[in-house]
C-alpha positions as CSV (number, residue, x, y, z in Angstrom):
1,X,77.7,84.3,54.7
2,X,77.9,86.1,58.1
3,X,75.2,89.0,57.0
4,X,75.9,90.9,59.9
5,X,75.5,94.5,60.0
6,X,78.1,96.9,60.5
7,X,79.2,100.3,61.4
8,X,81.4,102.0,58.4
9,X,82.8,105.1,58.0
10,X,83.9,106.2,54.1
11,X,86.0,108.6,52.6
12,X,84.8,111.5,50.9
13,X,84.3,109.4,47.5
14,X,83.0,106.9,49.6
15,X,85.9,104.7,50.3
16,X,85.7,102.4,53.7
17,X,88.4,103.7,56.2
18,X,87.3,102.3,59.5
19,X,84.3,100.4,60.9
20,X,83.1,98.9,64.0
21,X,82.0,95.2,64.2
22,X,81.3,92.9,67.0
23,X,82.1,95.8,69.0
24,X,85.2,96.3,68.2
25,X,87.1,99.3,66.2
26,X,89.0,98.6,63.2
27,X,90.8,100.7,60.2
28,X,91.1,100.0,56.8
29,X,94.5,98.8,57.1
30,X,95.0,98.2,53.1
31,X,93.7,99.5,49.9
32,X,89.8,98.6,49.6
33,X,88.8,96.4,46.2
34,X,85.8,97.1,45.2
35,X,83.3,93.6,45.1
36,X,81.8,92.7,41.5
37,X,78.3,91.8,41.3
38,X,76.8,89.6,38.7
39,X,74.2,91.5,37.7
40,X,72.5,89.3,35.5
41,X,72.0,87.1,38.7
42,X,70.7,90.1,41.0
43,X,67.3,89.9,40.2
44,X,65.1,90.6,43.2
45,X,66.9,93.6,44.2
46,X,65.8,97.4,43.5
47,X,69.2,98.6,42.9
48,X,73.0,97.3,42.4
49,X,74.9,96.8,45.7
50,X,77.7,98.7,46.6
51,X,80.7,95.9,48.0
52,X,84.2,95.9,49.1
53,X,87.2,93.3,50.2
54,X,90.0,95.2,52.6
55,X,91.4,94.3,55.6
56,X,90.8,95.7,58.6
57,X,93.4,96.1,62.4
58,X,91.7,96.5,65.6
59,X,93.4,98.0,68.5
60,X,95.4,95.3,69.2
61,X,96.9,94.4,66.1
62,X,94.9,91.8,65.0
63,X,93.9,91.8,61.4
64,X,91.2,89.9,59.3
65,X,89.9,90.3,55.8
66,X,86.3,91.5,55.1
67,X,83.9,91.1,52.3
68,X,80.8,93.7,52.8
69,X,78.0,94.9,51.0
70,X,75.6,97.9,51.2
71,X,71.9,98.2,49.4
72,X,71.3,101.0,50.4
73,X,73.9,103.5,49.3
74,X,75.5,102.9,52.1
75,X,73.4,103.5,54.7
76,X,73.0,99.9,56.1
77,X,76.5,97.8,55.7
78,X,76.5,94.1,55.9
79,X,79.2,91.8,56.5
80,X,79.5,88.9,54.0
81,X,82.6,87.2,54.7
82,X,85.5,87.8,56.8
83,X,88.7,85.6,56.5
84,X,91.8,85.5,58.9
């Protein structure tokens, strides 16, 4: 788990379209899938967290995969995962 936080931008129905990590700019370069929680399992946590897998290309073509996760409706994003 990286847990690092995370600029994101959504869509209108909340969507991820483009973020900033590390520093660097990125857009949603695929169709975002939302994460599923266990919720059984999330047991110290006020509410259920909002999660999505797409993959995101920076400037210079370069793409990765990202799993992130917000508590907070959105306000604070997380990284949990990225993948090349």
């Amino acid at each position: 788990m990286v847990a690092a936080a995370m600029t994101v931008w959504v869509s209108s129905i909340g969507i991820p379209e483009r973020y900033v990590w590390q520093g660097i700019r990125y857009k949603v370069s695929d169709t975002p899938t939302p994460l599923e929680f266990d919720i059984d399992a999330v047991t110290h946590f006020d509410q259920i967290p909002t999660g999505w897998r797409f993959q995101g290309t920076n400037e210079d073509n370069n793409s990765l995969i990202f799993d992130v996760v917000s508590f907070d409706q959105g306000q604070e994003w997380r990284v949990l995962r990225t993948y090349n």
